[in-house]
VOZAZA-350094 format. One record per residue: residue number from 1; residue in one letter; x, y, z of N, C-alpha, C, O in turn. Coordinates in steps of 0.02 Angstrom, whole numbers, padded with zeros to 5 digits, m for minus. Layout:
! residues N
+-----+---+--------+--------+--------+--------+--------+--------+--------+--------+--------+--------+--------+--------+
|   k | r |   n_px |   n_py |   n_pz |  ca_px |  ca_py |  ca_pz |   c_px |   c_py |   c_pz |   o_px |   o_py |   o_pz |
+-----+---+--------+--------+--------+--------+--------+--------+--------+--------+--------+--------+--------+--------+
| NUM | a |      X |      Y |      Z |      X |      Y |      Z |      X |      Y |      Z |      X |      Y |      Z |
...
+-----+---+--------+--------+--------+--------+--------+--------+--------+--------+--------+--------+--------+--------+
! end
This chain:
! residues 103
+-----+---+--------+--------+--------+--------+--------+--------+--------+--------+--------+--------+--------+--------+
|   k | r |   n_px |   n_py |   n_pz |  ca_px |  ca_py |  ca_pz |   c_px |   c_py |   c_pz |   o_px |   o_py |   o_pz |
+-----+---+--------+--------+--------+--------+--------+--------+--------+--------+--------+--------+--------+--------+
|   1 | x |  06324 |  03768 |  04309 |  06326 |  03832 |  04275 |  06399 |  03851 |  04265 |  06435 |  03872 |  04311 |
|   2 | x |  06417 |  03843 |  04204 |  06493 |  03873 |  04210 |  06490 |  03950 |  04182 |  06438 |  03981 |  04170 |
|   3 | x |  06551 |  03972 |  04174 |  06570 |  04030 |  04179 |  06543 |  04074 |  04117 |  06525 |  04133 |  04124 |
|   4 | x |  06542 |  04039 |  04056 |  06514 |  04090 |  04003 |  06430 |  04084 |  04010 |  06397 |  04117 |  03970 |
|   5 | x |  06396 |  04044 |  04060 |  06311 |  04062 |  04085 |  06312 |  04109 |  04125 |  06259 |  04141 |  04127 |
|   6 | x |  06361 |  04130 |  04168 |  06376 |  04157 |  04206 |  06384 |  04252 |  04151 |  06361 |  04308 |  04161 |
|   7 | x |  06414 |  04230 |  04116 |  06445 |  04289 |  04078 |  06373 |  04319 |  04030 |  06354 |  04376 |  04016 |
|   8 | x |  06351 |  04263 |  04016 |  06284 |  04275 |  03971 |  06228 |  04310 |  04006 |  06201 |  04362 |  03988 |
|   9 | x |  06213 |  04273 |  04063 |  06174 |  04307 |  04113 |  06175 |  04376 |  04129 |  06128 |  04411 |  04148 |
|  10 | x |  06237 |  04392 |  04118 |  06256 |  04473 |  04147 |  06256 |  04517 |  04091 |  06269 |  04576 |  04103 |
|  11 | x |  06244 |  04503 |  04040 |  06246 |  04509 |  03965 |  06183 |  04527 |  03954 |  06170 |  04573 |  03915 |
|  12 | x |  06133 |  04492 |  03988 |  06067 |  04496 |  03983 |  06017 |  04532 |  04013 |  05960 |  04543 |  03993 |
|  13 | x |  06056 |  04554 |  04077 |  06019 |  04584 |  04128 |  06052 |  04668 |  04127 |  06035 |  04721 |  04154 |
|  14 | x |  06112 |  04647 |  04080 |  06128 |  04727 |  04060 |  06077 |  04758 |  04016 |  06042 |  04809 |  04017 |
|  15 | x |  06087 |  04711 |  03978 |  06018 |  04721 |  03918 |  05951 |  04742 |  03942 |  05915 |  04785 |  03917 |
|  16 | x |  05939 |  04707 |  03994 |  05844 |  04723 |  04017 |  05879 |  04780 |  04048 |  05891 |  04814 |  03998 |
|  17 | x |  05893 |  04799 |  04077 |  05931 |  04891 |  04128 |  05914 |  04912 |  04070 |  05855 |  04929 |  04065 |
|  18 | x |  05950 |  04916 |  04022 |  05964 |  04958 |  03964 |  05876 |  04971 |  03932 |  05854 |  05028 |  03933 |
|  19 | x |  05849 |  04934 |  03916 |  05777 |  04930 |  03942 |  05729 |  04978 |  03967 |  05687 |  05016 |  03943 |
|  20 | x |  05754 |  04959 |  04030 |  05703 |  05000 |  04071 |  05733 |  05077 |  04094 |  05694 |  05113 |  04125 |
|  21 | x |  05774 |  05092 |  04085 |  05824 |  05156 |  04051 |  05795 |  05191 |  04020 |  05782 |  05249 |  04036 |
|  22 | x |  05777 |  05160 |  03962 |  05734 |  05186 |  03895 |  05678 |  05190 |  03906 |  05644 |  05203 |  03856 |
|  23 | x |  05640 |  05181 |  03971 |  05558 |  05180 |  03962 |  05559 |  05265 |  04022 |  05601 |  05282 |  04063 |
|  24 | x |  05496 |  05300 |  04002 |  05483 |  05347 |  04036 |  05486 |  05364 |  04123 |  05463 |  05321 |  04161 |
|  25 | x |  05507 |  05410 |  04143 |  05527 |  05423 |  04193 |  05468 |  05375 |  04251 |  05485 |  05338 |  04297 |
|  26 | x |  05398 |  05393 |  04229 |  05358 |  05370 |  04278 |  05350 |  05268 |  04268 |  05347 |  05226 |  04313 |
|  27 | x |  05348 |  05259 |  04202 |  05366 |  05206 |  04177 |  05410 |  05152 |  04223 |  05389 |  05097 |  04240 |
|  28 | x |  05476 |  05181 |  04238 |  05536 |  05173 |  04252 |  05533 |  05164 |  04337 |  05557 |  05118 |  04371 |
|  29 | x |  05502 |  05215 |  04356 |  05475 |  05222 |  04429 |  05420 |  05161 |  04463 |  05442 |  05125 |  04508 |
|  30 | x |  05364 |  05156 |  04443 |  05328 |  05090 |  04420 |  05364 |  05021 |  04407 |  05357 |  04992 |  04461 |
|  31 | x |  05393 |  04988 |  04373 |  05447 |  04952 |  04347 |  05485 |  04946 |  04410 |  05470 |  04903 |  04452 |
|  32 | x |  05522 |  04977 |  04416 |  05581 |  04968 |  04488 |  05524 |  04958 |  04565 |  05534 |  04913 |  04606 |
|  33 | x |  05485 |  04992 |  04569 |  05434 |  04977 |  04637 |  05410 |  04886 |  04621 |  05423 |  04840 |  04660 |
|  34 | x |  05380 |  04880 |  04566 |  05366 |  04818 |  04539 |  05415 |  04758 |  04563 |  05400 |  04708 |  04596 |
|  35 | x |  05494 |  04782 |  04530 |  05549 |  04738 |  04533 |  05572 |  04719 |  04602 |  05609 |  04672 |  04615 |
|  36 | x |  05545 |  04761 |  04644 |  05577 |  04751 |  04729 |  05533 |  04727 |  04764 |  05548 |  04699 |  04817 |
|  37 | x |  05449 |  04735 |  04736 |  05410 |  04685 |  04767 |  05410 |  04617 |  04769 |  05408 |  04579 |  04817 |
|  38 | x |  05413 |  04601 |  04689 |  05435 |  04514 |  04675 |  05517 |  04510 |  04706 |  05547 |  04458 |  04697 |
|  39 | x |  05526 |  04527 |  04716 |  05616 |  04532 |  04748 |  05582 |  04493 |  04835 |  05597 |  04440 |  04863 |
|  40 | x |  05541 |  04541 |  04854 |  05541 |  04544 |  04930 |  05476 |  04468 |  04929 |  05481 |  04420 |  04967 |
|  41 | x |  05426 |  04476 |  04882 |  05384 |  04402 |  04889 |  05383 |  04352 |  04879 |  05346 |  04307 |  04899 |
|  42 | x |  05459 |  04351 |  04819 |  05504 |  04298 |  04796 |  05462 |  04240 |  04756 |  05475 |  04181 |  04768 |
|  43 | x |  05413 |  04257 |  04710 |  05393 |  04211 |  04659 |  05459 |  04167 |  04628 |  05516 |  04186 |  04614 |
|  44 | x |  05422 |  04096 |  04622 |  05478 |  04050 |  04595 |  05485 |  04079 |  04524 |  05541 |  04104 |  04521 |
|  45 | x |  05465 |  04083 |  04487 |  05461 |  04098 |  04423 |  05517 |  04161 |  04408 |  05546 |  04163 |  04354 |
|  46 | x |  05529 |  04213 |  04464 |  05567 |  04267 |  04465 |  05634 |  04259 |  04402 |  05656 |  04292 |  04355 |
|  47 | x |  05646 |  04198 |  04435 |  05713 |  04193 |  04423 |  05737 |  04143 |  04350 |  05791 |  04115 |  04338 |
|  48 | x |  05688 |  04145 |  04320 |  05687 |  04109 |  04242 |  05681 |  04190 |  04204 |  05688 |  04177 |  04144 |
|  49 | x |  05676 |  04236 |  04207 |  05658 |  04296 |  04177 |  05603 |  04315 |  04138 |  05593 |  04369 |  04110 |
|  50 | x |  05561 |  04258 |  04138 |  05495 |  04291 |  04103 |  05440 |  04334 |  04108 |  05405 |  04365 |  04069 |
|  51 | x |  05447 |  04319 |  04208 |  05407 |  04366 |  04232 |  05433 |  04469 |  04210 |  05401 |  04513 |  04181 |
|  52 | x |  05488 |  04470 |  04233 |  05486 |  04539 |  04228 |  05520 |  04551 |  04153 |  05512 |  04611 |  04145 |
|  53 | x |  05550 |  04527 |  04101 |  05544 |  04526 |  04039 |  05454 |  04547 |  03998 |  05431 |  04595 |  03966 |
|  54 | x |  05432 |  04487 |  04019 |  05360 |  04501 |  04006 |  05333 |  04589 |  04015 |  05312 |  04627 |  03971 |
|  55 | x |  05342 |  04602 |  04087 |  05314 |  04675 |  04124 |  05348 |  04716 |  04066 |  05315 |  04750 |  04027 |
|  56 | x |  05427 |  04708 |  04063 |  05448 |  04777 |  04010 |  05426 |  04770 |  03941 |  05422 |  04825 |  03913 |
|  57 | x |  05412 |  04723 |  03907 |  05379 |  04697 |  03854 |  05309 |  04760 |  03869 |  05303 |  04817 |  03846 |
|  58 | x |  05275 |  04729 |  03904 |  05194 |  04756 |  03914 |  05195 |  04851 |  03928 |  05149 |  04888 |  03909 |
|  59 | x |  05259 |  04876 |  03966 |  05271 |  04939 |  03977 |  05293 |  04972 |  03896 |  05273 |  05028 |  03879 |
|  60 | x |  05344 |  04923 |  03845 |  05337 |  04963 |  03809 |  05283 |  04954 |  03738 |  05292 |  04971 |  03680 |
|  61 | x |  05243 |  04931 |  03759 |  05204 |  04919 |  03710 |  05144 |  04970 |  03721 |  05102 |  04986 |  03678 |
|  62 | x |  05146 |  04998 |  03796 |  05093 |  05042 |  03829 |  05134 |  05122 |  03808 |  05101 |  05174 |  03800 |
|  63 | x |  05212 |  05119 |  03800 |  05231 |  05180 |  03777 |  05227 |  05195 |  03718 |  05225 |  05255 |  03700 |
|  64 | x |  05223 |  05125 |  03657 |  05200 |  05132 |  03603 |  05155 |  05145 |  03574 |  05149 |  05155 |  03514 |
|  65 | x |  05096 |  05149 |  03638 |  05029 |  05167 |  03603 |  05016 |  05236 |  03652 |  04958 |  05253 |  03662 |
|  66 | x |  05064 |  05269 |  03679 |  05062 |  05329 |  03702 |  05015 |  05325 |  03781 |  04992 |  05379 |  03800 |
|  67 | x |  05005 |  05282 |  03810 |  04955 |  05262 |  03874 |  05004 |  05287 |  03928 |  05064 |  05278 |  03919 |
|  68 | x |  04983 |  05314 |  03980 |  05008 |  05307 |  04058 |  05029 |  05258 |  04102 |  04978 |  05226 |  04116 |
|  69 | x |  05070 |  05238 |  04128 |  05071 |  05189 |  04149 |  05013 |  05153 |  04206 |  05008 |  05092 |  04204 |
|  70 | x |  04981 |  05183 |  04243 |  04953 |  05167 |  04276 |  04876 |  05160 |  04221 |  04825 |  05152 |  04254 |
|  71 | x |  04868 |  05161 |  04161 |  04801 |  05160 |  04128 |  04813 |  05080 |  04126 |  04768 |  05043 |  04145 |
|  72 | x |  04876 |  05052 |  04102 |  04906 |  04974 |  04118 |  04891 |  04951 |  04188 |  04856 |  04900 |  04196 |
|  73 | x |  04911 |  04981 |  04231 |  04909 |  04928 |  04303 |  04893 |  04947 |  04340 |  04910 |  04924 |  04394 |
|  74 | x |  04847 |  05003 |  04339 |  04790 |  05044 |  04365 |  04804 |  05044 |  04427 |  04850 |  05010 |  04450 |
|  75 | x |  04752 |  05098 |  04474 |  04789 |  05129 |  04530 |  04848 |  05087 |  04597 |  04895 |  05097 |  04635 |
|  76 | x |  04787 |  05024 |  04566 |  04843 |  04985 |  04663 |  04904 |  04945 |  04606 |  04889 |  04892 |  04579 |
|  77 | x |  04952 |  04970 |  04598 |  05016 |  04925 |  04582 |  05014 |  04852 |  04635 |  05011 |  04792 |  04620 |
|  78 | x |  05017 |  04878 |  04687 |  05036 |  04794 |  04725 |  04962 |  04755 |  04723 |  04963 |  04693 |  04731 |
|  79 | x |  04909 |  04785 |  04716 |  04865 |  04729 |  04679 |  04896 |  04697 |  04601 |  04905 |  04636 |  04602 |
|  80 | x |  04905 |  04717 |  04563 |  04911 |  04718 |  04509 |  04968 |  04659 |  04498 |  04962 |  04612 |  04458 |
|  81 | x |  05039 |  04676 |  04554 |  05090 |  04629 |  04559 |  05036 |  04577 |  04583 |  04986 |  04566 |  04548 |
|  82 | x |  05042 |  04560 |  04614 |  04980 |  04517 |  04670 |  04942 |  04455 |  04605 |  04964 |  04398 |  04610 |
|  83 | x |  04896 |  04467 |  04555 |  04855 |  04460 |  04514 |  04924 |  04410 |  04460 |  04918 |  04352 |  04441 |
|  84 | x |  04979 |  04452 |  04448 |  05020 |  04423 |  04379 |  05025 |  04357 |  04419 |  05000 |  04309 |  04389 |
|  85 | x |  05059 |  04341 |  04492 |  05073 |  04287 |  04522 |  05053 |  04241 |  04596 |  05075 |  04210 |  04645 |
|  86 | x |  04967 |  04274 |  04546 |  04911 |  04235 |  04616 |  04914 |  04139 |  04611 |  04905 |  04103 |  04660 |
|  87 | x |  04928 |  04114 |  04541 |  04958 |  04051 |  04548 |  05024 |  04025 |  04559 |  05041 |  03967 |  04567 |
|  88 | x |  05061 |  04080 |  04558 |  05145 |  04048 |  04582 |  05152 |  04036 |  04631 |  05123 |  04072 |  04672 |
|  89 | x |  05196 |  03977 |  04656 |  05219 |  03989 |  04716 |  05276 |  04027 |  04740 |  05328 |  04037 |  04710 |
|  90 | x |  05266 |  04039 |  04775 |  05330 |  04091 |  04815 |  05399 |  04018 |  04852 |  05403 |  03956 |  04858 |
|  91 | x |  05436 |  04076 |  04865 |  05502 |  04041 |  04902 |  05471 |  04039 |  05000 |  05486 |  04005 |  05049 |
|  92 | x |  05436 |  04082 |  04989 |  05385 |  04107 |  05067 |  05356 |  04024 |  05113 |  05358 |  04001 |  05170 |
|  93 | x |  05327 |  03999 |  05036 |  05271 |  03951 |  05050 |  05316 |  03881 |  05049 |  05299 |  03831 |  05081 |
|  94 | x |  05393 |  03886 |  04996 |  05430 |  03830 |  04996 |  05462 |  03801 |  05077 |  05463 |  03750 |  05110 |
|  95 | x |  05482 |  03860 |  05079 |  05516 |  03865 |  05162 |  05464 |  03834 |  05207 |  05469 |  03785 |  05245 |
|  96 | x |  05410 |  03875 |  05196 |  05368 |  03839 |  05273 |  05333 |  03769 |  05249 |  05305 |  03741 |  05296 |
|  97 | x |  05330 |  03743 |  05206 |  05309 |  03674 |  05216 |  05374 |  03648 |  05210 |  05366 |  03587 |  05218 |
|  98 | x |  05449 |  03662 |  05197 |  05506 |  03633 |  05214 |  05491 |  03604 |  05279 |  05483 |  03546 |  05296 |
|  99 | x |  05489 |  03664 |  05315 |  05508 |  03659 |  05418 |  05420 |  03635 |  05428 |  05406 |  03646 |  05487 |
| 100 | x |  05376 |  03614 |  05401 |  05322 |  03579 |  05423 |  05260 |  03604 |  05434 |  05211 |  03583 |  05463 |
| 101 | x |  05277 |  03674 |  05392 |  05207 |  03720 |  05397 |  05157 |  03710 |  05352 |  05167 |  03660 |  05319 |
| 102 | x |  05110 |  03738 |  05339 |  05065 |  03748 |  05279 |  05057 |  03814 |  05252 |  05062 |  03870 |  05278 |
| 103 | x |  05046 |  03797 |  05198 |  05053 |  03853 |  05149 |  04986 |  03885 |  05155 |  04972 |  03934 |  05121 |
+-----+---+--------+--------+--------+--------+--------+--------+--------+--------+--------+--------+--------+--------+
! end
């Protein structure tokens, strides 16, 4: 990875902020609880950007048609996270069959 992926990257993730900035207060609130769960459960996929690209995609398409956020991902949010990446694997599950566990 040299330095202008490096530069692009940051370019990009200014861009999604800028984003989720623009989406409604409760929107926005939702979104960031979302972002620190996959943060803390560490889906592999996290880190290609489609997963939470996708979510602000789907948030503003729910502000475009004037919906609540929760009419989208209805009352249990961490079900809801749970469901987008019930086939991913996590970094959780990489680690322990590293050191000889099972997933």
């Amino acid at each position: 990875m040299g330095i202008q992926d490096i530069i692009e990257g940051k370019r990009q993730w200014r861009a999604h902020v800028a984003r989720v900035k623009a989406l409604p207060p409760d929107y926005q609130i939702v979104y960031k609880e979302m972002q620190r769960y996959f943060f803390k459960v560490g889906p592999v996929e996290l880190h290609d950007g489609t997963l939470l690209s996708g979510i602000l995609d789907f948030f503003e398409e729910g502000v475009t048609e004037g919906k609540g956020v929760l009419e989208l991902t209805g009352d249990d949010v961490a079900a809801f996270c749970d469901d987008l990446i019930k086939d991913s694997r996590t970094y959780a599950e990489i680690y322990q069959e590293s050191i000889g566990g099972t997933a």
